[in-house]
C-alpha positions in Angstrom: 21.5 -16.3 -3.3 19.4 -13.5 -4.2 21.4 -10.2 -4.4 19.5 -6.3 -4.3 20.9 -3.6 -6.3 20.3 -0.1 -5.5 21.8 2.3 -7.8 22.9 6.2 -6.8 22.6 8.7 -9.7 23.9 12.4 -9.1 23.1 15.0 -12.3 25.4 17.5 -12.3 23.4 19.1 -15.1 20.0 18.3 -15.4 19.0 20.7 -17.9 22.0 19.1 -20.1 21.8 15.6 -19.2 18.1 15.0 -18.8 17.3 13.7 -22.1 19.8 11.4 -22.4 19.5 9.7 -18.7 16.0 9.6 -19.9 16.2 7.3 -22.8 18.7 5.6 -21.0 16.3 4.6 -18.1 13.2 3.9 -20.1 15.1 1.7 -22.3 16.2 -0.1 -19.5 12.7 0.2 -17.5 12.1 -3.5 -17.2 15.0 -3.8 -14.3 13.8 -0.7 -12.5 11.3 -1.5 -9.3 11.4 2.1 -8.2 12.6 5.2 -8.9 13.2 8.4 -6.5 14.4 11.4 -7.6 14.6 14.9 -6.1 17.1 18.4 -6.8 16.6 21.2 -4.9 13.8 23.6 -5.2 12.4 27.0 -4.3 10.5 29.9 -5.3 13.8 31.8 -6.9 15.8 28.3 -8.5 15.6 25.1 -9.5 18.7 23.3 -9.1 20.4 21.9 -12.2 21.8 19.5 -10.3 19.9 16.5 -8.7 20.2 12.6 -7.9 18.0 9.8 -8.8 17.7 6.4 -6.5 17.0 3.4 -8.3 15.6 -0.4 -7.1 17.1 -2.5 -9.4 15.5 -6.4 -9.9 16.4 -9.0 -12.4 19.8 -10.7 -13.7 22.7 -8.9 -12.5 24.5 -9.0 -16.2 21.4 -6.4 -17.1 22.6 -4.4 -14.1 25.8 -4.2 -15.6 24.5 -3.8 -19.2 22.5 -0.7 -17.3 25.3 0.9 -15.6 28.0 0.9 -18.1 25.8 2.2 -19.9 24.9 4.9 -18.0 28.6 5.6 -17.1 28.7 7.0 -20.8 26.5 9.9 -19.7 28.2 12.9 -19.6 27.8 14.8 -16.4 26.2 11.6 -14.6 28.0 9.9 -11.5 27.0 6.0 -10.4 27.4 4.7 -7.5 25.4 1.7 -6.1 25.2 -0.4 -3.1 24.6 -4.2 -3.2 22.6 -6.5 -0.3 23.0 -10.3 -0.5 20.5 -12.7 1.1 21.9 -15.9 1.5 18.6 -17.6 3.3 16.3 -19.1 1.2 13.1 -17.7 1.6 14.2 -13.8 3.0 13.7 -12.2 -0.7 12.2 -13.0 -3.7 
């Protein structure tokens, strides 16, 4: 079975949080397939808030290894949501 982890990151405080959740995902780069991130912007603010999406590939204990430690972010919500492909052949 090959599983797809996508990973949900809200920043409640970018400004704050930015260089930590930085390290923490270049360290972990290897796993990452692709990375989307966005927070509001217009010509009077930036947001300090803002979410990150994450494609996740490789073994699912690095997943782990990667969310736990992000979970000791201050400031930094995870959520994720997981696709299982059963079918040989459907995902590599």
């Amino acid at each position: 079975m090959t599983e797809t982890r996508i990973l949900g990151l809200l920043i409640t405080d970018r400004i704050k949080e930015a260089g930590r959740t930085q390290l923490t995902l270049s360290k972990y780069s290897r796993i990452i397939r692709t990375r989307l991130g966005f927070h509001e912007l217009n010509d009077n603010v930036c947001s300090r808030s803002g979410v990150i999406i994450l494609h996740l590939v490789g073994k699912p204990e690095d997943w782990k290894m990667f969310e736990d430690e992000l979970a000791l972010i201050g400031g930094l919500e995870v959520q994720y949501m997981s696709f299982n492909y059963k079918r040989q052949g459907v995902m590599k």
